[in-house]
C-alpha positions as CSV (number, residue, x, y, z in Angstrom):
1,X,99.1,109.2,99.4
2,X,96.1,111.3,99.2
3,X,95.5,114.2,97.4
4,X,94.7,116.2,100.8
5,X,97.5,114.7,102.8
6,X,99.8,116.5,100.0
7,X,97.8,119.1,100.3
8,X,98.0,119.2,103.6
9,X,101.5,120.4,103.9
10,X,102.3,124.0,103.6
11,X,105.2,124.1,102.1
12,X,104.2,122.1,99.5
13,X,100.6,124.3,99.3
14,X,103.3,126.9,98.6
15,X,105.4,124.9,95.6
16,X,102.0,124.4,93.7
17,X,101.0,128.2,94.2
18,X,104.9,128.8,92.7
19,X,103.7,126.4,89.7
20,X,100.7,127.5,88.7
21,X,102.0,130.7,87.3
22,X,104.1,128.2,85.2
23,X,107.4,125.9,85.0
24,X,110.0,127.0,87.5
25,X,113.0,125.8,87.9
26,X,113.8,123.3,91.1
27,X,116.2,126.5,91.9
28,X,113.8,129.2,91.7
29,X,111.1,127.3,93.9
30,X,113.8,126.5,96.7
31,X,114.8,130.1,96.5
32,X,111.1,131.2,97.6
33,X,110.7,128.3,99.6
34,X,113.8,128.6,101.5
35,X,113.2,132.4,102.0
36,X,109.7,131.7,103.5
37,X,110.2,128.7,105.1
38,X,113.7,128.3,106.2
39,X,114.2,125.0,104.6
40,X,116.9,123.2,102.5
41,X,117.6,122.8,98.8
42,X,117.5,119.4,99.5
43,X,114.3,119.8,101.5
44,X,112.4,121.3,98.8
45,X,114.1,118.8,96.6
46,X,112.2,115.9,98.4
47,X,108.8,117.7,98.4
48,X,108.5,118.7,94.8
49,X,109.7,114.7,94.3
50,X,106.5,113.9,96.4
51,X,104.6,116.5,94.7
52,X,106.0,114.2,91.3
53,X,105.1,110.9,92.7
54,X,101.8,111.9,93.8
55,X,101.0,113.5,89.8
56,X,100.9,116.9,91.2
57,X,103.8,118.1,89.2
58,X,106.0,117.0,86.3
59,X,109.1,117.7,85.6
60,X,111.5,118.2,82.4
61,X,115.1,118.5,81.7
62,X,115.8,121.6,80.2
63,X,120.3,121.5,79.7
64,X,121.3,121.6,83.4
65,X,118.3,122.6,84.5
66,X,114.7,120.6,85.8
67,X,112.0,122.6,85.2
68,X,108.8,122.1,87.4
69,X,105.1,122.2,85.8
70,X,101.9,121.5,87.8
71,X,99.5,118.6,86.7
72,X,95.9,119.8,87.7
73,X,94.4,116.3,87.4
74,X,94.5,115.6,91.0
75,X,93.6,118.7,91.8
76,X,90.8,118.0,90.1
77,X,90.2,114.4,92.0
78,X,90.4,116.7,95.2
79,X,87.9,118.8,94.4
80,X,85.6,116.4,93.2
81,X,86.1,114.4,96.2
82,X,85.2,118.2,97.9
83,X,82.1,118.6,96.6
84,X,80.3,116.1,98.6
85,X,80.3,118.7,101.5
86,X,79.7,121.4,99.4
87,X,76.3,121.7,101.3
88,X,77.5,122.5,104.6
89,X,79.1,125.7,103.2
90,X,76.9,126.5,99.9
91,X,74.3,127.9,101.7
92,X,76.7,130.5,103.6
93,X,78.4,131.3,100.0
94,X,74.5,132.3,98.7
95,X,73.8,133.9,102.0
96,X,76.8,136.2,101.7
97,X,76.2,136.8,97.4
98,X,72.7,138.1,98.7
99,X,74.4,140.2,101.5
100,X,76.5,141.9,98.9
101,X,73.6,142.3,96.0
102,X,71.7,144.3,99.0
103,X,75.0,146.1,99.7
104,X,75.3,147.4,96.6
105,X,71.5,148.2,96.0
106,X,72.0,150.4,99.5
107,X,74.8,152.1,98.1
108,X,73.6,152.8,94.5
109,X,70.2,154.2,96.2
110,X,72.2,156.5,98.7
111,X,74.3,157.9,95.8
112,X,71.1,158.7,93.8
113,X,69.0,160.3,96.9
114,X,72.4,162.1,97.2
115,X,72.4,163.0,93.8
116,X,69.0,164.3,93.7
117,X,69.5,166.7,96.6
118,X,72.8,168.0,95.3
119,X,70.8,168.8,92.0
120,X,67.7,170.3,94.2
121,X,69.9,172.5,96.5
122,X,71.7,174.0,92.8
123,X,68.3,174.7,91.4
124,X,66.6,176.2,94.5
C-alpha cells in the first residue's frame, strides 16, 4: 500500500496525530478514536495493524498492554515523493511570507507615526 493511500484515511491521519506525541496504548487511541469517529475497538484495532504493516507504527508489549509508537520513515518517503510538486505551491508560500513581512512593516510604521504624534500632542 502506499504511503498516501494510508494517508489517505482519516481515521488513521488521526491515530498518527495520537502517536506523535508518543506511545499510546491500543486502548487510549480507540478511546479518542471511538469518541471522534464512532468506530469499534476492533475497528481501530485493524487500522493501527495497517498503520504496522505499512511501517507507520510499531508496536511493543508492555505486561498486558501494546503500546503504539510512530515510525517517521515513511513519512519521510511521502514527503519526498511530495516534493516533486513543491513548485506548484512554493511560489504561493513566498508570495504570502512577503505579504506578511509588508504586514508587519505597515503595522510597525503606523505604531511609530502614532507614537510620534502622541509624544507631539504631550509636548505642544
Amino acid at each position: 500500500m502506499h504511503a498516501l493511500d494510508i494517508l489517505g484515511d482519516p481515521v488513521r491521519r488521526r491515530i498518527l496525530e495520537l502517536l506523535v506525541s508518543g506511545e499510546q496504548t491500543s486502548g487510549a487511541v480507540g478511546d479518542v478514536v471511538n469518541r471522534e469517529f464512532g468506530i469499534s475497538q476492533p475497528a481501530v484495532s485493524q487500522h493501527l495493524k495497517v498503520l504496522r504493516e505499512a511501517g507507520f507504527a510499531t508496536v511493543r508489549a508492555d505486561r498486558q498492554r501494546r503500546l503504539y509508537a510512530i515510525d517517521s520513515r515513511p513519512l519521510v518517503e511521502a514527503v519526498q515523493w511530495l516534493d516533486q510538486f513543491r513548485a506548484f505551491w512554493q511560489h504561493k508560500f513566498d508570495a504570502l511570507e512577503t505579504e506578511i513581512a509588508r504586514g508587519k512593516r505597515e503595522r510597525r510604521s503606523a505604531k511609530s507615526a502614532e507614537r510620534k504624534q502622541s509624544a507631539a500632542r504631550k509636548s505642544g
